[in-house]
Each structure stands twice: as C-alpha cells, then as structure tokens.
N, C-alpha and C positions, 0 to 999 in steps of 0.2 A: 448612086447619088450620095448613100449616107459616108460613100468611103472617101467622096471627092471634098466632101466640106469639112471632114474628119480633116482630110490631110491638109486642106487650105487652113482652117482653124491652128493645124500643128504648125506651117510654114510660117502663117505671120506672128505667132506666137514666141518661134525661134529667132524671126527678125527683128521683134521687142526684144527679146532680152539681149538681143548682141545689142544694140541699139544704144541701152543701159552703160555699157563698158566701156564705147566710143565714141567720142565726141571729138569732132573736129571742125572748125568755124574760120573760113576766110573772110576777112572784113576789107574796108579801106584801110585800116591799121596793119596789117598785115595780117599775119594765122596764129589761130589758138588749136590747139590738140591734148587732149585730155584722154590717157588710155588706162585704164584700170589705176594703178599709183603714182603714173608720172602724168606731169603736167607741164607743155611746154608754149610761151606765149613768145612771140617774135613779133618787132614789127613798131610802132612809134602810133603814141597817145592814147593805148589802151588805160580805160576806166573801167576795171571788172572787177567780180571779185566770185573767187570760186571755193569747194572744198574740197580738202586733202584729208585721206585719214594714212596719216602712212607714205612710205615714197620719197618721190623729189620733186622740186620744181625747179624748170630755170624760166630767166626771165632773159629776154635779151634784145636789145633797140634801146629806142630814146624816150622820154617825158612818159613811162607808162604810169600810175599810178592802180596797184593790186593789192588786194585783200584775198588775203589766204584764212580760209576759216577752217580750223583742225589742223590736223598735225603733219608735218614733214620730218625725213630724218635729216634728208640737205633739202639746202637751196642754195643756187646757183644766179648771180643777178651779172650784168654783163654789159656794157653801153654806157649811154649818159644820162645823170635827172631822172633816174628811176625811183619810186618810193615803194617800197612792199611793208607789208603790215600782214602779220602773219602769229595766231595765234601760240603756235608750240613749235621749235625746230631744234636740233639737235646741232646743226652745222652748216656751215654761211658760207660761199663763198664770193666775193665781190672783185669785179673788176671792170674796170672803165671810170670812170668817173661824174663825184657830186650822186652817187647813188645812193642811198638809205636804207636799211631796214631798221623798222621797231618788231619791236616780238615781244610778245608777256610771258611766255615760262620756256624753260628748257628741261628735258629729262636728265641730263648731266647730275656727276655729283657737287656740282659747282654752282648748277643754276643756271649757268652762262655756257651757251653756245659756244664749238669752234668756230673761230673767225681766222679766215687767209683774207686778207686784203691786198689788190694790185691795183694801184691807179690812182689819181689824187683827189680828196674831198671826198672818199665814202666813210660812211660809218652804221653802226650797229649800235643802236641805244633799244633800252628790254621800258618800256611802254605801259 
C-alpha cells in the first residue's frame, strides 16, 4: 500500500513539473504553444500577453495584439495589424504588413535591436 501511493505521489509529481515546461492552448484564434524558450502564437485577434526570459518568439496571422513581459533574443512577427510590446529583444524580424513593435531596451551595444524588415507599413519604435 505505502509503495503504491509512494509511486502515485512520484507519477503526478513528474506530470506537474512537465506540465511547468509546456503549454500549449488551441482557441477560436487559433494556437498558442509555449515550450521552455520559445513561444509560438498563430492564428488572428489574439489579446495576450505572456513571459519570455530568453529564446524567441514568433508571432504570425492578423489583428493579434501581445505583450511580451522579459526578455527575448529574436522575435519574429509575420502577417498583417499585428502589434507586439515587448520588454527587452535583441532582434526583430518583420514581415507582412502595418505590423508594429515597441520595445523598451535592447542588450546591443547600441541599444537598438537588429531590425530586417519585408513588407509595407511595419515598424519598430523602442517605447
């Protein structure tokens, strides 16, 4: 008896902490998935907003509007009418278009993020 609650105690114990690492979320907007560093949201009218310490995120569909709280090294935004607000990135990349990011710091010795930009009306302004 004390070996069987012993090991039920150890099993869901082990399936909290995977639990911790992986998140993954089908909505009417489409899917979110979130695995240890990387963070990937797809999908049109996501209102979220999650945390990064480290990693990448892309974003990619239409109208999402995300808040990234901590850090990324990229970010990747993809589509159209996206806005991402994200506290510290390293480097940007955007494509599609009228897509936005603000951002407040950058680790660079510049301050300012790599930015590749493909598509018309995005921009990167630091927030």
């Amino acid at each position: 008896m004390k070996k069987t609650l012993i090991l039920s105690v150890l099993f869901i114990g082990m399936g909290l902490a995977n639990a911790q690492k992986t998140a993954k979320v089908n909505s009417q907007h489409g899917t979110t998935k979130q695995v240890d560093k990387h963070l990937e949201i797809d999908g049109i009218g996501h209102n979220n907003s999650y945390t990064l310490d480290g990693g990448s995120a892309e974003i990619s569909g239409g109208n999402n509007t995300i808040t990234i709280n901590g850090y990324a090294d990229k970010l990747e935004v993809s589509g159209t009418d996206n806005t991402v607000y994200i506290d510290k990135v390293t480097r940007i990349i955007l494509e599609g278009g009228n897509n936005k990011v603000f951002y407040k710091s950058s680790p660079t010795k510049t301050g300012k993020p790599g930015v590749a930009i493909t598509g018309v009306g995005n921009s990167v302004k630091k927030k």
